[in-house]
C-alpha positions in Angstrom: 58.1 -125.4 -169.0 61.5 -123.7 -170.1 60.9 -120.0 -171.6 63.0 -121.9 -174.5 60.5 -124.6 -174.8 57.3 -122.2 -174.6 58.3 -120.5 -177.5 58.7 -123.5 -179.9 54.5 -123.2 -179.0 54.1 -119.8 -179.9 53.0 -117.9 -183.1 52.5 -121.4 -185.1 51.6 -121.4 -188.5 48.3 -122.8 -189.4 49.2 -125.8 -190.7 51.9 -126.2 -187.8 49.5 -125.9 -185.4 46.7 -128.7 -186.5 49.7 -130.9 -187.6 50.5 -130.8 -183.9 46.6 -131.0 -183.1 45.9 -134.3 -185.4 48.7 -136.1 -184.5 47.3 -138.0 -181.6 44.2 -137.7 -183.1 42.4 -141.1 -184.1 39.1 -143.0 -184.4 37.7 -143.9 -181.2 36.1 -147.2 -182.2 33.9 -148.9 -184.1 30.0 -149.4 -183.6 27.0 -150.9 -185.7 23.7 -149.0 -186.4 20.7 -149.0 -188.5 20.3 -147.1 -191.4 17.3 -144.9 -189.7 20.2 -144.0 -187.4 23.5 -143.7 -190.0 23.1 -139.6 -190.6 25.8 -137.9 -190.3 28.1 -141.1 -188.9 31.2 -141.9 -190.5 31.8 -145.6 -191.9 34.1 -147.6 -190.2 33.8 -150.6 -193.3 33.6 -150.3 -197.1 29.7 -151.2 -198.3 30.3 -153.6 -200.6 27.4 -154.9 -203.5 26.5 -158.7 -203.2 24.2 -159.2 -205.9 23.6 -157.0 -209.0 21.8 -153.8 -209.1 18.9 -154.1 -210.9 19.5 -158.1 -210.4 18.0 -158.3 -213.8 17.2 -156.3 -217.0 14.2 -153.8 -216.1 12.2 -152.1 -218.2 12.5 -148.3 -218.2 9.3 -147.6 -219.5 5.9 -148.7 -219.4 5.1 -149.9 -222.6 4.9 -153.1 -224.6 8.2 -156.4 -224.3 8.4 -157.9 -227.8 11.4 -159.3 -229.7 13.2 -156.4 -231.9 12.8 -158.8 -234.9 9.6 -159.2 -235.1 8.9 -155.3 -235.4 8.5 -155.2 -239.3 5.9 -152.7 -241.0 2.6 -153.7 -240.5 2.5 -156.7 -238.0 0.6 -157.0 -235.1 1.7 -159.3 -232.1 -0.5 -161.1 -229.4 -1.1 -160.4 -226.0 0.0 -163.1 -224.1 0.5 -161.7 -220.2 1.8 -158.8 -218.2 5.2 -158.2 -216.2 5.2 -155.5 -213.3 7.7 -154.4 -210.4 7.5 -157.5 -208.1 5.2 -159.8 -210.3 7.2 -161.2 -213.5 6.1 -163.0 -216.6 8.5 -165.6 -216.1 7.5 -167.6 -219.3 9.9 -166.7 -222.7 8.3 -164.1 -225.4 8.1 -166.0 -228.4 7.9 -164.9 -231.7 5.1 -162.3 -233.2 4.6 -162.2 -229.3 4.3 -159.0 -227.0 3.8 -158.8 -223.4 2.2 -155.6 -221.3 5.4 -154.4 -218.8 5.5 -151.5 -216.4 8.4 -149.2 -215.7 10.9 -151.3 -213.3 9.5 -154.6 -214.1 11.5 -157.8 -215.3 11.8 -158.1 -219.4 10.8 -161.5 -220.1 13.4 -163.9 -221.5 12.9 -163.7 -225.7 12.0 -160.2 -225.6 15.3 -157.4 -226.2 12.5 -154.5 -226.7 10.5 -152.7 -224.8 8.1 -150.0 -227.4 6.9 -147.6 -224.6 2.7 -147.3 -224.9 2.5 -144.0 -226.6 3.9 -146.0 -229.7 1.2 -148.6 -229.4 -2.5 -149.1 -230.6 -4.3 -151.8 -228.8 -7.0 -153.8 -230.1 -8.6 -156.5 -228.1 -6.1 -159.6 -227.6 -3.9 -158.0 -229.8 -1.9 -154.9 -230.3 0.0 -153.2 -233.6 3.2 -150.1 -232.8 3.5 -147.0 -234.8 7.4 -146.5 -234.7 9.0 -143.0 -236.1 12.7 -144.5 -235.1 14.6 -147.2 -237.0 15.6 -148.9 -234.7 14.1 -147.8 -231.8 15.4 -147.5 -228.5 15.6 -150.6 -226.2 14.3 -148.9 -223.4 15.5 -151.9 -221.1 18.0 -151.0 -217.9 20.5 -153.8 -218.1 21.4 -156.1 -215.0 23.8 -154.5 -213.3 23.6 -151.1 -215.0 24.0 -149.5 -211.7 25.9 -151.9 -209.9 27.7 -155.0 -209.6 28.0 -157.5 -207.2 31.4 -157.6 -205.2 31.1 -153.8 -206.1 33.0 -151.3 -203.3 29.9 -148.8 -203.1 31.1 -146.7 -199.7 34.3 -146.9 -198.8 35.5 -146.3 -195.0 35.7 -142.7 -194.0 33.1 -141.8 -195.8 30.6 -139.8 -194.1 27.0 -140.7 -194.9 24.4 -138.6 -196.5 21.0 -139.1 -197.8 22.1 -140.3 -201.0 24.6 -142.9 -199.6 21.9 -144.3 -197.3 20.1 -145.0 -200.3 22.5 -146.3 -201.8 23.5 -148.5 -198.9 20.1 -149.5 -198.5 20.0 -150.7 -202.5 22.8 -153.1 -201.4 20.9 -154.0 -198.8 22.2 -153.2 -196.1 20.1 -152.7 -192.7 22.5 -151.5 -190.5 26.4 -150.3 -191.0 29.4 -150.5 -189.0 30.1 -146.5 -187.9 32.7 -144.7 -185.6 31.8 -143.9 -182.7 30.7 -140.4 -182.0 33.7 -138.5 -180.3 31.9 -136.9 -176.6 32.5 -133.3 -177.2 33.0 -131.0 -173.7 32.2 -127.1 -174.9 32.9 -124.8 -171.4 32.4 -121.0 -172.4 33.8 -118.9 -169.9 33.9 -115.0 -168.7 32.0 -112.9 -165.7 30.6 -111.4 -168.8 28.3 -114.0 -169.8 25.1 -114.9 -169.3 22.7 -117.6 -171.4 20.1 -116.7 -173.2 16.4 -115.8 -172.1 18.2 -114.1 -168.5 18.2 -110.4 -167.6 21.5 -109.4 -168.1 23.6 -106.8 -166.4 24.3 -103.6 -167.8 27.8 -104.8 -168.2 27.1 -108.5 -169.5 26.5 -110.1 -172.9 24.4 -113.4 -174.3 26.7 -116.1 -174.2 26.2 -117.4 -177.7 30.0 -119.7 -178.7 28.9 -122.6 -176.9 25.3 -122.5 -179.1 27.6 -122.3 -182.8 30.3 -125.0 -181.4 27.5 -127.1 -180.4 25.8 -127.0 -183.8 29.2 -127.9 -185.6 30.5 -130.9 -183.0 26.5 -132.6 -184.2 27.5 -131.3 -188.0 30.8 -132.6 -187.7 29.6 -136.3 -186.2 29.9 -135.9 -182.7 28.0 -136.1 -179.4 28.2 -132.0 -177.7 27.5 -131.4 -174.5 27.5 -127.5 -173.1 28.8 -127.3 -169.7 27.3 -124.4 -167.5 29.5 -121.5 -168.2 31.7 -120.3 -165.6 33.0 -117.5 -164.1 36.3 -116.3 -164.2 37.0 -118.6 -161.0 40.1 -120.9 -161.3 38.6 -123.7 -159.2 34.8 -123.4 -160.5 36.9 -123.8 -163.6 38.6 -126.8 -163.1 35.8 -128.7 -161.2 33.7 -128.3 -164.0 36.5 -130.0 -166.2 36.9 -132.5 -164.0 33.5 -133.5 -163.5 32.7 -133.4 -167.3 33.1 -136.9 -169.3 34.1 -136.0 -173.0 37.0 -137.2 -175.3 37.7 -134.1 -176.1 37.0 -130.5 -174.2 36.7 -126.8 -176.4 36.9 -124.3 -174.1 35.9 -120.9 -175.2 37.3 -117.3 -173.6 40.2 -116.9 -171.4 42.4 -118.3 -173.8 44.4 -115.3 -173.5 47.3 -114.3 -170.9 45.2 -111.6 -168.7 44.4 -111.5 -165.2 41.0 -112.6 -165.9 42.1 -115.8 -168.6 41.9 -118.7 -166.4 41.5 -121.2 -168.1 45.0 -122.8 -168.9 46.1 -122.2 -165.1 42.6 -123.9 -164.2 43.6 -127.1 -166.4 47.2 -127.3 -165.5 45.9 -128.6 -162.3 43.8 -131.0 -164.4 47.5 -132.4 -165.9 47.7 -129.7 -168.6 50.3 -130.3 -171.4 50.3 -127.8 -173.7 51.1 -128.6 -177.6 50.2 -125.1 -178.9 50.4 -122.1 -177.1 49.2 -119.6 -180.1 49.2 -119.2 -183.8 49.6 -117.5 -185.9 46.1 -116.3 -187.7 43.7 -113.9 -187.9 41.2 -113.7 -186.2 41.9 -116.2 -183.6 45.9 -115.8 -182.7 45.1 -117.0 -179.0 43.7 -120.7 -180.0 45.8 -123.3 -178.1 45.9 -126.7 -178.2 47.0 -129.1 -174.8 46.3 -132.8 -173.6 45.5 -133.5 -170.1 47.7 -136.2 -169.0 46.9 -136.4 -165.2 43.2 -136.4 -165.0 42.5 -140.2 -164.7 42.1 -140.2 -167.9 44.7 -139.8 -169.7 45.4 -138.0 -172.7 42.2 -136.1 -173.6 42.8 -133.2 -175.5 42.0 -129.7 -175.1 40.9 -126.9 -178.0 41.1 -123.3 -176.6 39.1 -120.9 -178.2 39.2 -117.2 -178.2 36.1 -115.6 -176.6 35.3 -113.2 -179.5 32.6 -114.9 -181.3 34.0 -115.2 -185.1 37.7 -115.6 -183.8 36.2 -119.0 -182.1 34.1 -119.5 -184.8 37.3 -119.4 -187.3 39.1 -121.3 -185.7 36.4 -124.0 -185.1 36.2 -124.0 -188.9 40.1 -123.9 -189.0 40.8 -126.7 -186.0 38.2 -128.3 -184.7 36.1 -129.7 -188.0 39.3 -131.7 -188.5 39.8 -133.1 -184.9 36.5 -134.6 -185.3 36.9 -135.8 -188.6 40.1 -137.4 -187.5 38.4 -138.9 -184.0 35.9 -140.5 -186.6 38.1 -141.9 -189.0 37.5 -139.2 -191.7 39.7 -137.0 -193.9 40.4 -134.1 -191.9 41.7 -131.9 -194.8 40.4 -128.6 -195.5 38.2 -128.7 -198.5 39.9 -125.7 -200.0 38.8 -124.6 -203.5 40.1 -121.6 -205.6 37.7 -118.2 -206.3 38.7 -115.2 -207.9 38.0 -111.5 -206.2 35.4 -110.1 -206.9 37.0 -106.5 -205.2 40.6 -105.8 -204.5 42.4 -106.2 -200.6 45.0 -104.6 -199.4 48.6 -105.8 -198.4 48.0 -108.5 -195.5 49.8 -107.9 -192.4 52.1 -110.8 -190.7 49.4 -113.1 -189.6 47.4 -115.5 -192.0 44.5 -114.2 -192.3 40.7 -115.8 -192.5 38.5 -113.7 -194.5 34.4 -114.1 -194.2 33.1 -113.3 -197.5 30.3 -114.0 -199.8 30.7 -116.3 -202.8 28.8 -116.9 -206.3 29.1 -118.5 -209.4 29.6 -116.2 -212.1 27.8 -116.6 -216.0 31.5 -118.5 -216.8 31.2 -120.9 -213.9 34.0 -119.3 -212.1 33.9 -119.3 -207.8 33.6 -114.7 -207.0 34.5 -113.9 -203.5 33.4 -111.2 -201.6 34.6 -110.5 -197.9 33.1 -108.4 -196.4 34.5 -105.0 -195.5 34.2 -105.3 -191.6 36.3 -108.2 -190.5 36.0 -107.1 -186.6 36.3 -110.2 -184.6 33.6 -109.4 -182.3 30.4 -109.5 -185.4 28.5 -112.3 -185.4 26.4 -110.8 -187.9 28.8 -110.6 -190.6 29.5 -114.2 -189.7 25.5 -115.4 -190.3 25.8 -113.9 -193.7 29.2 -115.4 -194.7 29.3 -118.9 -196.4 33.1 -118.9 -196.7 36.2 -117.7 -195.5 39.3 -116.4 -197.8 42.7 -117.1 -197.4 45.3 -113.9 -197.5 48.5 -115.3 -196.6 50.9 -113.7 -194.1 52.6 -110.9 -196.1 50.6 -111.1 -198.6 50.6 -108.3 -201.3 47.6 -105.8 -202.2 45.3 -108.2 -204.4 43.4 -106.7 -207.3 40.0 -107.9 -208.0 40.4 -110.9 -210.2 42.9 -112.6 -208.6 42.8 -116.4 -207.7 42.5 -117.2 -204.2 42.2 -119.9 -201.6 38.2 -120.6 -200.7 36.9 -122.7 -197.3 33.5 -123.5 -198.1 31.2 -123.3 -194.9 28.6 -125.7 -194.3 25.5 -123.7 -194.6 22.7 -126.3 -195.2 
């Protein structure tokens, strides 16, 4: 690579640099599964209604299904049968005629009332309704009221939730056509590291990257596997790459250009093509961004991730939620929001800058931001207690505390 060409990769802008990252990125195909096993998976097909939901008027109450005009001061109506969830009265109500329902259950045809059983006074075959309302409420759920068939009830993209199982499951539906879960590679690297529950060396740490991006590739819908951490050994380097089958590889540590950061030199025997070399954020500035073309494979891209623990972290938040939403066929946007500070910051220096802070809702329903006053790239503790990050953009002016500001949510659930 010319030094002309190298520096059209350098000192990216955010938004340059997953711009560059998304656009080969696509959904890797299509797959059916059952509902038990939809979590978390990303619909590859709209869920569309084909009948009604209710299929036919229920009643919301338990209480009493009678004709409205027949409720006049005074009268009492005969018993003449029982509806309940799953066993109708399938005959009409006819007039001065009331039959016994139960929340959920079909109104009979005739009746347009349900008078809930608190309103009623039974006596024998026969029952009589105290009513403090005129009229009184139907209490009946229409057909349809929640849905119709031919309805679009989950569109593609969407990922699923509790919620929209249940709802796929009122349509239905026993299993639903997802995207495949992208095969995540995570490779932490450094003769620093070593997994937890060892006896570390005076001069060694707990590897503890691979464990976060882990947790987020499963969050994020797709399949992680952590390789064995390396060394700082070119060759162990680069046959752990090669013997790894992912669609996409995060590397963490020796993303920098040191004696001891490996990594790229390991991969460009692997094919490496580079597509960003760094950006321009903090923390995080050495995250780069490569395909490896000559592998056998062809074309599997590469997220390098500083080893500092909230740089990678960052930029997993910043970088990699949106590659996998993009290899599953979802919206990989940033779901930024606006807060308001709840203390002043200083001028921003010439890098974007990724904040962890604290946020609450104040009495007014406004979004307060915190961040915290130690933004040390190096503290995973100040990450644990974050639940979102604040934009200060580069150059950025000394904010007051009040000021509107750019908010990333974190998943903290």
């Amino acid at each position: 690579m010319t030094q002309a060409a190298s520096a059209q990769l350098k000192n990216l802008t955010v938004d340059e640099a997953r711009g560059r990252m998304l656009a080969g990125a696509a959904r890797l195909g299509v797959e059916a599964v059952s509902l038990a096993k939809a979590l978390g998976r990303v619909l590859a097909a709209p869920v569309v209604a084909d009948r009604d939901q209710p299929p036919f008027a229920a009643s919301a109450m338990d209480g009493w299904a009678i004709r409205r005009a027949d409720l006049i001061p005074g009268a009492r109506f005969r018993i003449v049968g029982e509806s309940a969830a799953g066993q109708a009265y399938g005959r009409p109500v006819e007039a001065g005629q009331a039959v016994r329902i139960f929340t959920g259950a079909p109104v009979p045809p005739g009746a347009d009332l349900v008078v809930i059983q608190e309103n009623a006074a039974r006596d024998g075959d026969t029952v009589a309704f105290t009513i403090d309302r005129d009229p009184p409420p139907g209490n009946i759920r229409p057909a349809g009221g929640d849905f119709r068939a031919g309805d679009v009830l989950l569109t593609e993209g969407t990922r699923l939730d509790a919620w929209r199982l249940a709802l796929a499951a009122a349509a239905g539906w026993p299993s639903l056509d997802v995207a495949v879960r992208p095969r995540v590679a995570i490779l932490a690297t450094g003769d620093e590291l070593v997994p937890p529950g060892y006896v570390p060396a005076p001069d060694q740490i707990f590897e503890s990257g691979s464990f976060a991006l882990a947790a987020l590739v499963e969050a994020g819908g797709g399949q992680a596997t952590r390789l064995k951490a390396q060394a700082d050994d070119r060759d162990a380097i680069a046959q752990a790459v090669a013997e790894a089958q992912f669609d996409l590889l995060v590397t963490v540590g020796g993303a920098s250009v040191g004696d001891h950061d490996l990594v790229k030199p390991a991969l460009d025997t692997l094919g490496l093509a580079l597509r960003v070399q760094t950006i321009a954020v903090r923390p995080g500035k050495p995250t780069w961004f490569g395909v490896l073309e000559a592998d056998g494979v062809g074309g599997r891209p590469v997220l390098g991730l500083p080893g500092n623990p909230a740089s990678a972290l960052v930029c997993a938040e910043l970088f990699l939620r949106p590659l996998l939403a993009a290899l599953t066929g979802a919206d990989p946007a940033l779901a930024i929001e606006a807060g308001v500070l709840a203390a002043p910051l200083p001028a921003n220096g010439p890098r974007e800058h990724w904040m962890r802070a604290a946020r609450a809702v104040d009495a007014d329903g406004r979004v307060r931001v915190t961040p915290f006053p130690d933004q040390d790239s190096s503290l995973i503790g100040v990450f644990s207690r974050a639940d979102c990050l604040v934009l200060r953009p580069a150059g950025a002016a000394a904010a007051p505390a009040g000021e509107v500001v750019h908010v990333l949510p974190l998943a903290r659930g």
